[in-house]
DOMAR-29320 format. One record per residue (C-alpha): x, y, z; residue number from 1. Coordinates in nm, 4 decimals. Example, Ala and Ser with C-alpha at 12.3 -4.5 7.8 and 13.67 -1.06 7.14 Angstrom:
<recs>
       px       py       pz num
   1.2300  -0.4500   0.7800   1
   1.3670  -0.1060   0.7140   2
</recs>
This chain:
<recs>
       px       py       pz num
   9.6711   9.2356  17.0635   1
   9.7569   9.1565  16.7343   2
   9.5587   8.8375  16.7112   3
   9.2269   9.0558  16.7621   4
   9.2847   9.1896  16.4300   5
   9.0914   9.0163  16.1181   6
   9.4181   8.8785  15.9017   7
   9.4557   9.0478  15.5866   8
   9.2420   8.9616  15.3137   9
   9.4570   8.7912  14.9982  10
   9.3923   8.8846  14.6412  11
   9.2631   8.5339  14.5269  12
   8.9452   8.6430  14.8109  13
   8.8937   8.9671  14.6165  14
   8.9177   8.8124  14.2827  15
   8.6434   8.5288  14.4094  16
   8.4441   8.8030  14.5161  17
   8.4844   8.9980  14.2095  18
   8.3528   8.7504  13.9853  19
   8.0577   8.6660  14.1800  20
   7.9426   9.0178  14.2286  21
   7.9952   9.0294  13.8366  22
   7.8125   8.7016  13.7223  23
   7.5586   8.8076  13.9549  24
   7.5194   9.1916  13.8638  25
   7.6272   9.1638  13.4920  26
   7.2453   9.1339  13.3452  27
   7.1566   9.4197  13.5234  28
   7.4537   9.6381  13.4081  29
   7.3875   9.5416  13.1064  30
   7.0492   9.6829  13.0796  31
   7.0943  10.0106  13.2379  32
   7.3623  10.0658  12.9791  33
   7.1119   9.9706  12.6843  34
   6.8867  10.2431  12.8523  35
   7.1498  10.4977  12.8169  36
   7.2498  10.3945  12.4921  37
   6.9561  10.2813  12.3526  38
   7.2433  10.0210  12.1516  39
   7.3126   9.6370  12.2394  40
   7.6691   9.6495  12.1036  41
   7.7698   9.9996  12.2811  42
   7.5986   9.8618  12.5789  43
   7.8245   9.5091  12.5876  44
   8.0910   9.7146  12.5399  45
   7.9991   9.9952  12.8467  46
   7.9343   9.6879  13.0566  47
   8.3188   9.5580  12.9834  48
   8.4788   9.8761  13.0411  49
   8.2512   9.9009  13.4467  50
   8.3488   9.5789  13.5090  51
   8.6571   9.6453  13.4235  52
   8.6945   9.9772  13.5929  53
   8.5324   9.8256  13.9039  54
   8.7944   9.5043  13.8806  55
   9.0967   9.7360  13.8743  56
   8.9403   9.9252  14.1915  57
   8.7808   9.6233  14.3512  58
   8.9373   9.7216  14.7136  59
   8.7763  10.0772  14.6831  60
   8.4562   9.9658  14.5447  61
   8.4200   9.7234  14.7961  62
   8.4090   9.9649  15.0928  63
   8.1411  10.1547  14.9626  64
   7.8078  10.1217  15.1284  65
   7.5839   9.9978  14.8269  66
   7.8142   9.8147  14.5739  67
   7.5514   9.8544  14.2596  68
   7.4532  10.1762  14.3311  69
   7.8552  10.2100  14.2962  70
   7.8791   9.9868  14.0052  71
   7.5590  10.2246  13.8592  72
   7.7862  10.5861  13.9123  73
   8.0801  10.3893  13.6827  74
   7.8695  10.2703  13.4147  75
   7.7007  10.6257  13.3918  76
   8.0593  10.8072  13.3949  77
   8.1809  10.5188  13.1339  78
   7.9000  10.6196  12.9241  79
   7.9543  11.0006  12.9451  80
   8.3154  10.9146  12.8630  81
   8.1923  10.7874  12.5144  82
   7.9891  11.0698  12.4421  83
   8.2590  11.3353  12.4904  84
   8.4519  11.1543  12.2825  85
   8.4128  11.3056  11.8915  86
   8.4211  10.9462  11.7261  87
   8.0653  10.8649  11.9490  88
   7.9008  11.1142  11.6956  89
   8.0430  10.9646  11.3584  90
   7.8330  10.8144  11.1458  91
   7.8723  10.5139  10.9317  92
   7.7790  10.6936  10.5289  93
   7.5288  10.4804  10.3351  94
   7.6577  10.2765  10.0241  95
   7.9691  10.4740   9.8382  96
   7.8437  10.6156   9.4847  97
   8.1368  10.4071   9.2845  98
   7.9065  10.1771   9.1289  99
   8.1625  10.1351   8.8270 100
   8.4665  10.0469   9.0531 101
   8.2879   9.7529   9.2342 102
   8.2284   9.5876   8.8910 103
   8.5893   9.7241   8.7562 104
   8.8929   9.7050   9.0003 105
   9.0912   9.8019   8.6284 106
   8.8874  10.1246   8.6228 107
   8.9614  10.2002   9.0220 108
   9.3079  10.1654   8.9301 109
   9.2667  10.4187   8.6583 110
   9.1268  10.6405   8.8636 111
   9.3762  10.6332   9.1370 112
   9.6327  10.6930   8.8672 113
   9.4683  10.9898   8.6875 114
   9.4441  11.1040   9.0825 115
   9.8730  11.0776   9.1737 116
   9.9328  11.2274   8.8205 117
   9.7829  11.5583   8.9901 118
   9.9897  11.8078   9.1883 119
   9.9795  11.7325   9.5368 120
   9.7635  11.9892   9.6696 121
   9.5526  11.9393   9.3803 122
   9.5314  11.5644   9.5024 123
   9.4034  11.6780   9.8409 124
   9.1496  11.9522   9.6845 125
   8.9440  11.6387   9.4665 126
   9.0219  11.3576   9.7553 127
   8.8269  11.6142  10.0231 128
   8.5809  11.7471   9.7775 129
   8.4511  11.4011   9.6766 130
   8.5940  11.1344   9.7920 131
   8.5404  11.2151  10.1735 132
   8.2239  11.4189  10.0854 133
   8.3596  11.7714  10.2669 134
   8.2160  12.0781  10.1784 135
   8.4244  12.3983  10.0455 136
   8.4335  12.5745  10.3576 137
   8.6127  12.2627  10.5289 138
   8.8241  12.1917  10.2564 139
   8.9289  12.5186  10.2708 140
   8.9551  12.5202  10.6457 141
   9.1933  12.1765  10.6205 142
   9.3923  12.3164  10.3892 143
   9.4747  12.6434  10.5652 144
   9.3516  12.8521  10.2078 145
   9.0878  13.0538  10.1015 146
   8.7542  12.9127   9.9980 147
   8.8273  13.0751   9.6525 148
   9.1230  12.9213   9.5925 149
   8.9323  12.5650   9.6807 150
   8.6492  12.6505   9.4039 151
   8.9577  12.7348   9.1685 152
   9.1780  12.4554   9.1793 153
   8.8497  12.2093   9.2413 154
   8.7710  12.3486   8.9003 155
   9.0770  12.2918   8.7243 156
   9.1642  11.9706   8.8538 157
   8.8320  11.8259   8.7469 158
   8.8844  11.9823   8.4112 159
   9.2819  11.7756   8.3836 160
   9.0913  11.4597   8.5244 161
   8.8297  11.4747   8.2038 162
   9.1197  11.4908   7.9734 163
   9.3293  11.2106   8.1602 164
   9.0334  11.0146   8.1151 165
   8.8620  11.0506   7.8080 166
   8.9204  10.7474   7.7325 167
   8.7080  10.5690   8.0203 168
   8.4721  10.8530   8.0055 169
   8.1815  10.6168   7.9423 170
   8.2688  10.3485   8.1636 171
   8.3154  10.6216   8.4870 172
   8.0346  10.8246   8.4376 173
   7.7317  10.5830   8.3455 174
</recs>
């Protein structure tokens, strides 16, 4: 009776298997997940994470009745993974207006001092405001204060960074 039965199928098959459906069906992967994407580098990187999906449930996948149709559903649900995700939405800011710190890492370093010499919250207030370009509502939202008291202190610690600075006034602000 038992001899009837097909023997079991060892892991070294499924891995053989595995890497021929994935030679042969990468190309095509790949392009469906451009057309979702509509990027080369997003879409390498969707095409890893199916094949990889589909490698670590290789003995499930393989049942199904139309592999690639199969392969199709995990590359879609890969891809709607990114997009729920809130770094898919971030965008890379265009060149950084610190002209003067490129040419001077001595001025940069001036800067950064002028910056610790401020109280702490202070610190934050400036650092949000201009450094990582957030308005006064978010600053204010980050912060856990009122938007007035963001305006305020944004006021008052420009005002003590002018005086810290006079010096390199020129240099900083051309």
């Amino acid at each position: 009776m038992l001899d009837t039965l097909d023997p079991p199928v060892s892991g070294i098959h499924l891995r053989v298997d595995f890497a021929g459906f994935a030679h042969a069906s990468t190309a095509r992967l790949h392009s469906s997940a451009f057309q979702l994407c509509r990027d080369w580098h997003l879409a390498q990187d969707l095409t890893q994470t199916t094949l990889t999906k589909l490698f670590l449930s290789w003995d499930r996948a393989v049942d199904s009745d139309n592999l690639i149709a199969y392969a199709q559903r995990v590359l879609l649900r890969a891809y709607l993974d990114h997009r729920r995700r809130r770094s898919s939405t971030e965008a890379v800011p265009g060149e950084l207006r610190e002209p003067a710190y490129s040419m001077s890492p001595e001025l940069r370093l001036t800067m950064l001092d002028a910056l610790a010499r401020l109280p702490a919250r202070d610190r934050a207030i400036v650092m949000l405001r201009y450094f990582a370009d957030h308005s006064v509502e978010q600053v204010a939202q980050e912060l856990g204060v009122p938007v007035t008291v963001v305006k305020s202190q944004t006021r008052r610690s420009l005002i003590k960074l002018r005086q810290m600075l006079v010096n390199d006034r020129p240099v900083l602000f051309t």
